[in-house]
C-alpha positions, 0 to 999 in steps of 0.5 A: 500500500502507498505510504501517503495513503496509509498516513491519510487513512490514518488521520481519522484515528490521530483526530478520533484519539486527539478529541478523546484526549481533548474532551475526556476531563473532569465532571463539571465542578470537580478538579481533577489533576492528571499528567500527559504521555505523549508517544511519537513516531517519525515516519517517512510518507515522502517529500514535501515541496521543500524536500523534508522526508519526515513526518512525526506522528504524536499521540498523547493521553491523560492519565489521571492522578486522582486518589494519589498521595504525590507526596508519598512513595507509594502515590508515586510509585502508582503514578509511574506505573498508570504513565508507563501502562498508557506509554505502553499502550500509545507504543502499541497504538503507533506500532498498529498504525505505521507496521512498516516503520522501525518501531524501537517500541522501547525507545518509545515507552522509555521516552513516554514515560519519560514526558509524562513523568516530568509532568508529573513533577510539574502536578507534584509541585502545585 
């Protein structure tokens, strides 16, 4: 299958999973904390006009931080495993959508996990 064709048949899922991600909070009156994972892939789907061959693909996700004691090791040890579960499961989901790509799935949950727990310091910190 042509690889601009597969990115294009691809759009409607990064779309679908950017809405969830975007309208998936809290109740209304309710705060509610979370911490983004974000997985990328470049993937090459041809050349522009300008010539640049790579295209990056991102998908990212909120995971919750609600019911967590951030102060204790345990909060924080259950944090990092809710990050890498979801890193793990966006590594997944990328290696589903580009097959043909070399995935270096665990270069992409390290570095998953990685973003999100940085941004669970930021979270930790308020």
């Amino acid at each position: 299958m042509n690889q601009g064709l597969r990115v294009f048949r691809a759009i409607p899922s990064l779309l679908a999973v950017a809405g969830c991600v975007a309208f998936a909070g809290p109740a209304a009156g309710q705060a509610m904390e979370a911490v983004t994972v974000e997985a990328a892939r470049v993937v090459t789907v041809g050349r522009t006009v300008y010539g640049a061959p790579e295209q990056q693909v991102v998908l990212r996700r909120g995971v919750s931080t609600t019911g967590l004691d951030l102060s204790t090791p345990a909060g924080k040890a259950e944090l990092e495993k809710r990050v890498t579960e979801t890193a793990t499961a966006l590594c997944t989901e990328l290696d589903r959508m580009y097959p043909l790509t070399d995935p270096q799935k665990k270069d992409c949950v390290r570095d998953a996990v990685k973003s999100g727990m940085g941004d669970a310091g930021k979270v930790e910190k308020k």
